[in-house]
C-alpha positions in Angstrom: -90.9 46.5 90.2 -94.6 46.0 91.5 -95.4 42.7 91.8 -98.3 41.2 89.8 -100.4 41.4 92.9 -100.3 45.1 93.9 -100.8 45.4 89.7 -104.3 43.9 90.0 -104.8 46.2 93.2 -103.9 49.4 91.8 -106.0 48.4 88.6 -109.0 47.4 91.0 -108.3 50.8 92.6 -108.2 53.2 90.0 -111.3 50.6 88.1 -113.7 51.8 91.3 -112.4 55.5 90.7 -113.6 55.7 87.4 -117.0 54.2 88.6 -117.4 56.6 90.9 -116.8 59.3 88.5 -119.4 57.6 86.0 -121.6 57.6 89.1 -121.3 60.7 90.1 -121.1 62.8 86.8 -124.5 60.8 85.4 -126.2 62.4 88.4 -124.9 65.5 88.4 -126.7 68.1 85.3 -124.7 71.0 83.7 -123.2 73.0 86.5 -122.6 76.5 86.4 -119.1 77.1 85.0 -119.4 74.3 82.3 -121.9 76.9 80.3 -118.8 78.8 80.1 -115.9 76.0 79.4 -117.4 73.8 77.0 -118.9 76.8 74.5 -115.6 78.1 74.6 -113.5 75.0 73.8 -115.8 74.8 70.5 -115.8 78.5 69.5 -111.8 78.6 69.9 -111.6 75.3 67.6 -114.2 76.1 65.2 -114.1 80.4 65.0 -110.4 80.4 66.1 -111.9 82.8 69.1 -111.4 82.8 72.7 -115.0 83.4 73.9 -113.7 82.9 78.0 -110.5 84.7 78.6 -110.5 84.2 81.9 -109.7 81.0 81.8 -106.3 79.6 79.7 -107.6 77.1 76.7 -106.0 73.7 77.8 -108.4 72.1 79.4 -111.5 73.5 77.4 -109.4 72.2 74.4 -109.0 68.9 76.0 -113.1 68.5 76.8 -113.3 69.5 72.6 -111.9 66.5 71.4 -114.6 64.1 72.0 -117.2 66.2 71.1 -116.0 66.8 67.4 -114.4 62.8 67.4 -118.4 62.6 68.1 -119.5 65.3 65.5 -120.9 68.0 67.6 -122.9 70.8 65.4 -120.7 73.9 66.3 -124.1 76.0 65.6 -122.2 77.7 63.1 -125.4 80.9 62.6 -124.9 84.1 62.1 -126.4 84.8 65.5 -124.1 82.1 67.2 -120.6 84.3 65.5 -121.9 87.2 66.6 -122.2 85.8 70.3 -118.6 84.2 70.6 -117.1 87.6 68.4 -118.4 89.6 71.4 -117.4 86.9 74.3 -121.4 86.2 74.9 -120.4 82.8 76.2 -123.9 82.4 78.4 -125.6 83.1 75.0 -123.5 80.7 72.8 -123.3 78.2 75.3 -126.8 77.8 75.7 -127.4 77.6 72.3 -124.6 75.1 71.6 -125.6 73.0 74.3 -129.1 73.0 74.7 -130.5 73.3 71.0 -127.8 71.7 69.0 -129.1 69.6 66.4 -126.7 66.9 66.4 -126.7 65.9 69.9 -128.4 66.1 73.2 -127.4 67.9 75.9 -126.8 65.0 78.3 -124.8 63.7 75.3 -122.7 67.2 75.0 -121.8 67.3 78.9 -121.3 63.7 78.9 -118.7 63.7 76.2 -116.8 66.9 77.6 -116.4 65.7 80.9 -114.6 62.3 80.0 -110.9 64.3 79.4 -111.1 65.4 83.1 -111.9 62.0 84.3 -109.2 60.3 82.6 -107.0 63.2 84.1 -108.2 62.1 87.2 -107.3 58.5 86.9 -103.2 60.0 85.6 -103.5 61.8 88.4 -104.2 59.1 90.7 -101.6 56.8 89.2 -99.0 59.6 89.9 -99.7 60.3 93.0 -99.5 56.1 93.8 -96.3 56.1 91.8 -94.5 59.1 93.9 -95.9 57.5 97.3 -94.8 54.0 96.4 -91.0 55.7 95.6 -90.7 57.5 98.7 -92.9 54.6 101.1 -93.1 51.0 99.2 -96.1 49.3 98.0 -98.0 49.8 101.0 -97.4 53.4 101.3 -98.2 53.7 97.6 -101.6 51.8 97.8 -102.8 53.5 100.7 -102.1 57.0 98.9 -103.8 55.5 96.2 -107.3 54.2 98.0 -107.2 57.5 100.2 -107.6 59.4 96.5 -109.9 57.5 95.2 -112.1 57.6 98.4 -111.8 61.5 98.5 -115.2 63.5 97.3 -113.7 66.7 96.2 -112.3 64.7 93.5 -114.9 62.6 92.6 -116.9 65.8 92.2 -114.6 68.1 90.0 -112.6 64.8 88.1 -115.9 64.1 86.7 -116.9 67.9 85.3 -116.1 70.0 82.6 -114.0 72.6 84.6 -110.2 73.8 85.6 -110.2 72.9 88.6 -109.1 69.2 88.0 -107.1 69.5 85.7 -104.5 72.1 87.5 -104.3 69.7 90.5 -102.9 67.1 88.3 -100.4 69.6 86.0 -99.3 71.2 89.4 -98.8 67.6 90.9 -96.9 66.8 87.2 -94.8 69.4 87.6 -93.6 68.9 91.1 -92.6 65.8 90.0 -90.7 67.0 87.2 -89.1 69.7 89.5 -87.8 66.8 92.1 -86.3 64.8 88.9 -84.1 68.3 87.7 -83.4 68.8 91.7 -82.0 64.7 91.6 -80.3 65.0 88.6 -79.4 69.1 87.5 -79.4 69.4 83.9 -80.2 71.3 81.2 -82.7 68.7 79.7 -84.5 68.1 83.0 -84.5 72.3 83.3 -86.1 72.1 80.0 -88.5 69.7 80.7 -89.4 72.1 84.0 -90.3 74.6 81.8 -92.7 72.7 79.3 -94.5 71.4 82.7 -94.8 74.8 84.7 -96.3 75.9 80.9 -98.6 73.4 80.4 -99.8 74.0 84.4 -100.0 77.6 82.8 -102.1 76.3 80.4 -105.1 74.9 82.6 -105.2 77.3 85.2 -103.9 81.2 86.4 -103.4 79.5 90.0 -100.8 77.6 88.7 -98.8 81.2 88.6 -97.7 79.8 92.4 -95.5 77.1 90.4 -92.8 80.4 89.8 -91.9 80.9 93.6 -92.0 77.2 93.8 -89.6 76.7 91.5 -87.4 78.9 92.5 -87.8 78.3 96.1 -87.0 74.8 95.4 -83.4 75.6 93.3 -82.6 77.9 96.3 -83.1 75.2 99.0 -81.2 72.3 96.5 -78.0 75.0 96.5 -78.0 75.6 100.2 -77.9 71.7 100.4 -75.0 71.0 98.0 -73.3 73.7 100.0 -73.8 72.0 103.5 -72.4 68.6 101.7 -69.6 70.9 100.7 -70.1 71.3 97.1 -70.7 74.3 96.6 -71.8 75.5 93.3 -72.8 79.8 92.0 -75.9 81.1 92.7 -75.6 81.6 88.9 -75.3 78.2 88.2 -77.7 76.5 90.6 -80.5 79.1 90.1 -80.3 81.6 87.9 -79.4 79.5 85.1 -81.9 76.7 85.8 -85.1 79.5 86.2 -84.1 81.3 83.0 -83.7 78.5 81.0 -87.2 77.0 82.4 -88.7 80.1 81.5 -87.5 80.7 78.2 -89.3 76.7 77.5 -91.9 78.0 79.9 -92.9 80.8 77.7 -92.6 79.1 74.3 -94.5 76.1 75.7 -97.4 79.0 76.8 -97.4 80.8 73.7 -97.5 77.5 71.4 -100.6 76.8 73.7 -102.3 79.6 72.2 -101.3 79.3 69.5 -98.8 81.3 68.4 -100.8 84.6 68.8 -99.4 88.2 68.5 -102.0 90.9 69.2 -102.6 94.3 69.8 -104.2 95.1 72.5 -105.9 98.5 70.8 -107.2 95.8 68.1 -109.2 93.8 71.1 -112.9 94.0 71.4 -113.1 93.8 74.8 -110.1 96.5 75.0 -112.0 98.6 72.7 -115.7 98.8 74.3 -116.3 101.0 77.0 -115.9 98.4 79.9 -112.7 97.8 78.9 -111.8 101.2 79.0 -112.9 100.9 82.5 -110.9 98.0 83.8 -107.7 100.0 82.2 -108.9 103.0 84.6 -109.2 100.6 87.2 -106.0 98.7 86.7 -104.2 102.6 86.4 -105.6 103.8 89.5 -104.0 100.1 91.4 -100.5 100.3 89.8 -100.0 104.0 89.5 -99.2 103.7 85.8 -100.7 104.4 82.5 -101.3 101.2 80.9 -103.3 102.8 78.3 -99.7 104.1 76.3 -99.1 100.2 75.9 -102.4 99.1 74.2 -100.6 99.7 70.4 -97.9 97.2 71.0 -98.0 94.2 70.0 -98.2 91.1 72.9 -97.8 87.4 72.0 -100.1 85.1 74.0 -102.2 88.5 74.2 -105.4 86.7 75.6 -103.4 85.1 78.3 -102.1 88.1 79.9 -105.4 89.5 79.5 -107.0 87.2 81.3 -104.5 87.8 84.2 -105.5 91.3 84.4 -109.1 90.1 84.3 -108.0 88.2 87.7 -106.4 91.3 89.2 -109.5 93.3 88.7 -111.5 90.9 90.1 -109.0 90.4 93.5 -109.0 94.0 93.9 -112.7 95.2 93.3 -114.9 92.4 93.1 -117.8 94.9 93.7 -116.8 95.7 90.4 -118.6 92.6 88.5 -121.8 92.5 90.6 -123.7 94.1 92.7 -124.7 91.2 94.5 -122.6 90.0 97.9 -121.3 86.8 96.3 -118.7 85.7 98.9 -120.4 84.1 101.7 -118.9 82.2 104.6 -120.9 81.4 107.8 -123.8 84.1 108.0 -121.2 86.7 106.5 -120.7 88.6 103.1 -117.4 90.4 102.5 -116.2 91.5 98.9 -112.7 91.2 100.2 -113.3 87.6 100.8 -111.3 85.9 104.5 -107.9 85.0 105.0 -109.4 81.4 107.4 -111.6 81.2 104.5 -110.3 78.3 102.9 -108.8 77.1 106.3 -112.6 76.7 107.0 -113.4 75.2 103.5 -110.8 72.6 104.0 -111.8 71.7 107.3 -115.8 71.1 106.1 -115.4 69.7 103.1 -113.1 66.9 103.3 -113.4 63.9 105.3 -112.5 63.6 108.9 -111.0 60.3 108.4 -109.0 62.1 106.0 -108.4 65.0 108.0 -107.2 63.0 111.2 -104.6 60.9 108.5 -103.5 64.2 106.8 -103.1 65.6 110.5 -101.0 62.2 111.5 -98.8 61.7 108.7 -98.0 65.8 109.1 -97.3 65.6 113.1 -95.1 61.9 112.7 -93.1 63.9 109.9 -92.5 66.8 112.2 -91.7 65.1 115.4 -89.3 63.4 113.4 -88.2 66.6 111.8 -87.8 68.1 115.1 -85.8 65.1 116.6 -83.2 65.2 113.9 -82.8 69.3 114.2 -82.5 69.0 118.4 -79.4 66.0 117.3 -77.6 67.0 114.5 -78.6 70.7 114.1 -79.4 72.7 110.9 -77.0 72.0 108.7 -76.3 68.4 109.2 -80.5 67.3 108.3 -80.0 69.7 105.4 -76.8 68.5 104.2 -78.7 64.5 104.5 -82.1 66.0 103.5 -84.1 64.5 100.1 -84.3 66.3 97.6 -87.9 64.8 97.0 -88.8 65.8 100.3 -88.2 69.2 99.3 -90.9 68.8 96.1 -93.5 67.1 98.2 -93.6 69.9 101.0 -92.6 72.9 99.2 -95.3 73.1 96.8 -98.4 72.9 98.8 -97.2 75.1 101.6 -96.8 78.2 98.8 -99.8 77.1 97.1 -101.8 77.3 100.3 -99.7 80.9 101.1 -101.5 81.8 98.0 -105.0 80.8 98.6 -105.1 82.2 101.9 -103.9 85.9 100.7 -106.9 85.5 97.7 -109.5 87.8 98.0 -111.6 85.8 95.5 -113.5 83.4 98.0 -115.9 81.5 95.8 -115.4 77.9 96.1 -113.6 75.1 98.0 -112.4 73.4 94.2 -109.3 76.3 94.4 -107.8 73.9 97.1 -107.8 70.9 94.8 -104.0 71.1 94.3 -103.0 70.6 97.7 -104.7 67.3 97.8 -102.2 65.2 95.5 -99.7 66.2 98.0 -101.3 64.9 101.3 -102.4 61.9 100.0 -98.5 61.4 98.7 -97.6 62.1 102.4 -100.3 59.9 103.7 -98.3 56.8 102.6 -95.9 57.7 104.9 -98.1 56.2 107.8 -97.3 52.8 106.4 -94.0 52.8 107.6 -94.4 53.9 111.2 -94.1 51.2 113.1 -96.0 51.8 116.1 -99.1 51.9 113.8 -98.4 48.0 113.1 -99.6 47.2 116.6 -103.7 45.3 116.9 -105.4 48.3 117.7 -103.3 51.1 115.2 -104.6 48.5 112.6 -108.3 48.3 114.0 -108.6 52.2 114.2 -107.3 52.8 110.6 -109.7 49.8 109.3 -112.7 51.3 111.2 -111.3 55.1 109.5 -111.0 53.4 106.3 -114.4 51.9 106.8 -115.9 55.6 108.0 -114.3 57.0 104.6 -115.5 54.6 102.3 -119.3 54.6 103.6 -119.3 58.4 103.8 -118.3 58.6 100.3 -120.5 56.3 99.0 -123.3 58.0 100.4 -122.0 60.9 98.9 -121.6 59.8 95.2 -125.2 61.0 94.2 -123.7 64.7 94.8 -120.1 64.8 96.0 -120.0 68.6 94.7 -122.3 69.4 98.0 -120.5 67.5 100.4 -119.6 68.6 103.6 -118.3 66.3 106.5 -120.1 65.9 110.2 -118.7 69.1 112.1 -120.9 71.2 110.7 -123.8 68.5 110.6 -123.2 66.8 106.8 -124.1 67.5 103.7 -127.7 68.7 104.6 -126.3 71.4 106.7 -123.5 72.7 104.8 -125.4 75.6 103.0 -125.4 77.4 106.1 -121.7 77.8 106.0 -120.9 78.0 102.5 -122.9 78.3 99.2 -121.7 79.1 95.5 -119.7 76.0 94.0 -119.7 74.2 97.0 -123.1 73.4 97.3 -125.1 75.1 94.6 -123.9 74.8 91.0 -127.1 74.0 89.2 -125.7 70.5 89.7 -130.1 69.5 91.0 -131.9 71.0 88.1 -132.5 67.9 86.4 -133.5 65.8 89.5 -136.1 69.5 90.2 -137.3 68.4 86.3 -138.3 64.7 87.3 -139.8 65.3 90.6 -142.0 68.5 88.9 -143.1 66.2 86.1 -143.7 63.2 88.9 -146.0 65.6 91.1 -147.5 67.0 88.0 -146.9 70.8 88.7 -147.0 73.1 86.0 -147.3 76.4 87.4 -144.1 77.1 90.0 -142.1 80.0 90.9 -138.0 79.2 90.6 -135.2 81.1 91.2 -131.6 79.0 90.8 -127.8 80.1 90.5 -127.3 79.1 86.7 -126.9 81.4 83.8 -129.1 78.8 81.8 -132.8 79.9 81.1 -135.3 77.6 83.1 -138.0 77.3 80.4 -136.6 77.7 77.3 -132.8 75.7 78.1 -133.9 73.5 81.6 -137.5 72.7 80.1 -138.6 73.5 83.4 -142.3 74.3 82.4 -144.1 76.8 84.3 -141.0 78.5 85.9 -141.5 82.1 86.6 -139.7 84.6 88.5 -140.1 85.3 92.4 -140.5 88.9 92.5 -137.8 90.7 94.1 -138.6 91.6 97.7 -135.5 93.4 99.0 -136.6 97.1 99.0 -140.0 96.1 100.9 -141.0 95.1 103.7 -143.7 92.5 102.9 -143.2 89.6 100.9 -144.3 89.1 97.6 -148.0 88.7 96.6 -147.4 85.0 95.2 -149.1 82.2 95.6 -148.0 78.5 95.4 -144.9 76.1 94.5 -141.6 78.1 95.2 -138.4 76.8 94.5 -134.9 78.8 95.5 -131.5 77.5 95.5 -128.9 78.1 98.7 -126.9 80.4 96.8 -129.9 82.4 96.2 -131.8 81.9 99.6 -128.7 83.6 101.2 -128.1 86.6 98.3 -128.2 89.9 98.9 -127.9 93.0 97.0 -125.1 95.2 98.6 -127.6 98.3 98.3 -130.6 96.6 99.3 -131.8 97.1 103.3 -131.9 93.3 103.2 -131.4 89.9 102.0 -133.6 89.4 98.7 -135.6 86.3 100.2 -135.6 87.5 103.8 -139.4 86.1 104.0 -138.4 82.8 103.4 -134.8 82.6 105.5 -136.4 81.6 108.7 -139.1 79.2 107.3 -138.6 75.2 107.3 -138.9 73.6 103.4 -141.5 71.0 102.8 -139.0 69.7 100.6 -135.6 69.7 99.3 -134.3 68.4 96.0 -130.5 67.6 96.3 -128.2 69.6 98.6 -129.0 72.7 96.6 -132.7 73.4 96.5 -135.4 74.6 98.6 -138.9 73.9 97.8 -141.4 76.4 100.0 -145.6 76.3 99.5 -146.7 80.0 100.1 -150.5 81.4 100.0 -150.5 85.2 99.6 -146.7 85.2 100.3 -147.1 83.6 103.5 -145.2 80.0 104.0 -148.0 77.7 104.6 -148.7 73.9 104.3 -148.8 72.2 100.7 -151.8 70.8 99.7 -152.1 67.1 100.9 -150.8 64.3 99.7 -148.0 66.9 97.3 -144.9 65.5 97.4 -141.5 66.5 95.8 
């Protein structure tokens, strides 16, 4: 039982979390992916469509509630059901959110981003409830303030995305695996079911939850036969995955809603393009999936959205021409195995990363120590289960991310963080970090932490730590969502309006229209100067954003902007844009006494 004094602590704790995420999300406009999640939530509550297949509905549904507790126009036109009845979501999300006519759009992306933070807060009480378990009050506490001090959540708990919200249903159903490995049963093997299909419900990464599940049956068998009670195969797996699958599946197709479809009878089956995918799909698998488009498929837009993911892992050039998948100076369709080993690395704290790193090598010395005594089947035989849960999970969760060929964004790795922080409460019961100085080098990392992400709070989505020179640097290794998600157009709106320029030249990564969405008066397109070998005729204020400073057309001789690529910005608004003054496409001087 916590006493009432680690009560107020973990209150004060999570308190400051949800200030930062207040902070944070006020300064941070509509980023790139919300045009598509919060249109959709609406359009599947008020049309009964799914406008975004490629994501699973739970969390849009979530980031609905407030907004029709807060009577949100749906935009109900006959314009607006023709968008979502064709899956337009750019369309109907810019018309929902930027010319509603019951609220504004601050108010729209305010509203649908308060579900995730509150998941962020459950998510920080269960990760200070499984370290506290395992490692006492201190342990817990110290998980706790390490996750609260952490940017990559700051920055996803407080938008309207996925990302989030699978980190804390995969944490959720770790925790509900561990309690069916304590206690076996068919309840507990139930209630592994309805959390691997809720986790199914936010997010298709949380697919890595099947292997886990039945990684971590195999490994509780294997240990009830080195204690000597054995038990079947049959009964200590097979019995426990079917039954969790059969909830599993329910649980899924109750989440969307009970639906039984045709493929055939699709839209998006029936238009050309979706011919094409089949083709594509065909030609991967060797088989003709077209002969299975007339039967009917319950939770049909779920499994379409999965093939919608395998098309896009195996031919990304596929959905754009453009070379989107960027890491340090390089593009590369089939994305990196060390990508997200790099992302890792750069985007969270080293304070963090040297704990992480700690708490790891103290758990496998100790590991180590007990094989080289007692040998395998002795530690398994006196092995926790709930060690099993906590290690299990991240390790085939990162195996997953490092075989993805879709290499867009550092938020994929947001489900391994519950899990370090949990096993960062371990340090609290080393004893050789008790000594003077163990307790004046975590206080100064502690310190290091908590100032680096409080400089970070007016744009945690672009951090990046100091080995590849902060946040200011970080575009040069890696662009898309974790630097450039349209998260700075409003701050380019009040600095334009503050200089007085009405006449500029933009070119951003957001789907959003600058003028007629953004009220960015004046915007106009930078000619495209890829095919030539001068630069554009322009003269003037031009603003580009990382992702699109470093874009190139995969048929183009070179990079779109390859004028501007070696010239120093007068100015830069947030981590994300680039503001250049060019006379006769030249990169000159601005006019004295501009500012931006």
């Amino acid at each position: 039982m916590a006493t009432l004094r680690e009560r107020l602590a973990v209150g004060a704790i999570l308190g400051a979390l949800l200030v930062g995420l207040l902070v944070s999300s006020s300064r941070t406009g509509v980023t790139y992916d919300e045009l598509a999640n919060i249109p959709s939530a609406i359009a599947r509550a008020h049309f009964g469509e799914e406008s975004d297949y490629t994501h699973p509905p739970l969390a849009r549904d979530l980031a609905s509630i407030p907004l029709f507790l807060h009577g949100i126009d749906p935009v109900d036109t006959p314009d607006a059901a023709a968008e979502v009845a064709r899956g337009d979501w750019k369309a109907y999300g810019r018309r929902l959110i930027f010319h509603n006519p019951s609220m504004s759009a601050g108010a729209i992306v305010f509203w649908s981003r308060v579900p995730n933070m509150l998941l962020t807060l459950l998510g920080g009480g269960l990760v200070w409830g499984w370290s506290r378990r395992r490692y006492g009050a201190a342990g817990g506490l110290l998980s706790l303030g390490a996750y609260a001090l952490a940017p990559p959540l700051l920055a996803h708990g407080g938008l309207c995305t996925t990302d989030l919200p699978v980190a804390v249903a995969f944490l959720l159903a770790a925790l509900v695996l561990e309690r069916s490995l304590r206690a076996p049963g068919r309840r507990n093997h139930a209630l592994v079911g309805v959390a691997i299909g809720v986790a199914f419900l936010t997010k298709f990464s949380a697919l890595a939850l099947v292997p886990v599940s039945v990684l971590l049956w195999i490994l509780a068998w294997l240990r009830e036969r080195a204690l000597g009670r054995p038990r079947t195969f049959v009964a200590a797996v097979l019995r426990p995955a079917l039954l969790a699958a059969a909830v599993g599946a329910a649980t899924l197709w109750a989440g969307y809603g009970f639906q039984v479809r045709r493929p055939i009878d699709d839209v998006a089956v029936s238009l050309p393009v979706g011919h094409q995918i089949i083709a594509r799909i065909d030609r991967a698998l060797g088989a003709r999936v077209e002969e299975l488009l007339d039967v009917p498929i319950p939770a049909w837009d779920f499994w379409k959205g999965i093939g919608a993911q395998v098309v896009h892992t195996l031919d990304q050039s596929g959905w754009t021409h453009e070379e989107c998948q960027y890491l340090w100076g390089r593009f590369d369709p089939d994305g990196w195995w060390w990508y997200f080993p790099l992302a890792f690395a750069w985007k969270t704290p080293l304070p963090l990363l040297a704990g992480f790193a700690l708490a790891i090598a103290a758990s496998g010395i100790a590991l180590g120590s007990r094989l080289r005594r007692r040998g395998l089947a002795r530690v398994l035989a006196r092995a926790d289960v709930g060690s099993f849960a906590l290690v299990v999970p991240p390790l085939v969760y990162a195996g997953f991310c490092v075989c993805s060929t879709i290499d867009i964004g550092h938020r994929f790795l947001l489900p391994l963080y519950p899990f370090l922080f949990v096993a960062l409460g371990g340090l609290a019961r080393l004893a050789w970090l008790r000594s003077k100085r163990a307790r004046v080098a975590g206080i100064a990392l502690a310190s290091w932490l908590a100032v680096g992400t409080s400089a970070s709070l007016g744009d945690p989505l672009a951090y990046f730590n100091e080995t590849v020179g902060g946040t200011a640097h970080g575009w040069r290794y890696l662009v898309d969502s974790n630097v450039d998600w349209g998260q700075d157009l409003g701050r380019l709106r009040g600095r334009l309006r503050a200089a007085g320029i009405h006449r500029f030249f933009l070119d951003v990564h957001h789907s959003a229209r600058p003028v007629e969405d953004l009220h960015l008066w004046g915007a106009q397109p930078i000619p495209d100067a890829s095919w030539d070998d001068r630069p554009p005729a322009i003269d003037g204020l031009v603003v580009v954003s990382a992702t699109r400073l470093l874009s190139k057309d995969a048929r183009a001789p070179r990079p779109r902007y390859w004028w501007l690529l070696d010239e120093k910005p007068f100015a830069r608004v947030g981590a994300s844009l680039f503001a250049y003054w060019v006379a006769s496409g030249r990169v000159t001087a601005p006019p004295a006494g501009l500012t931006l």
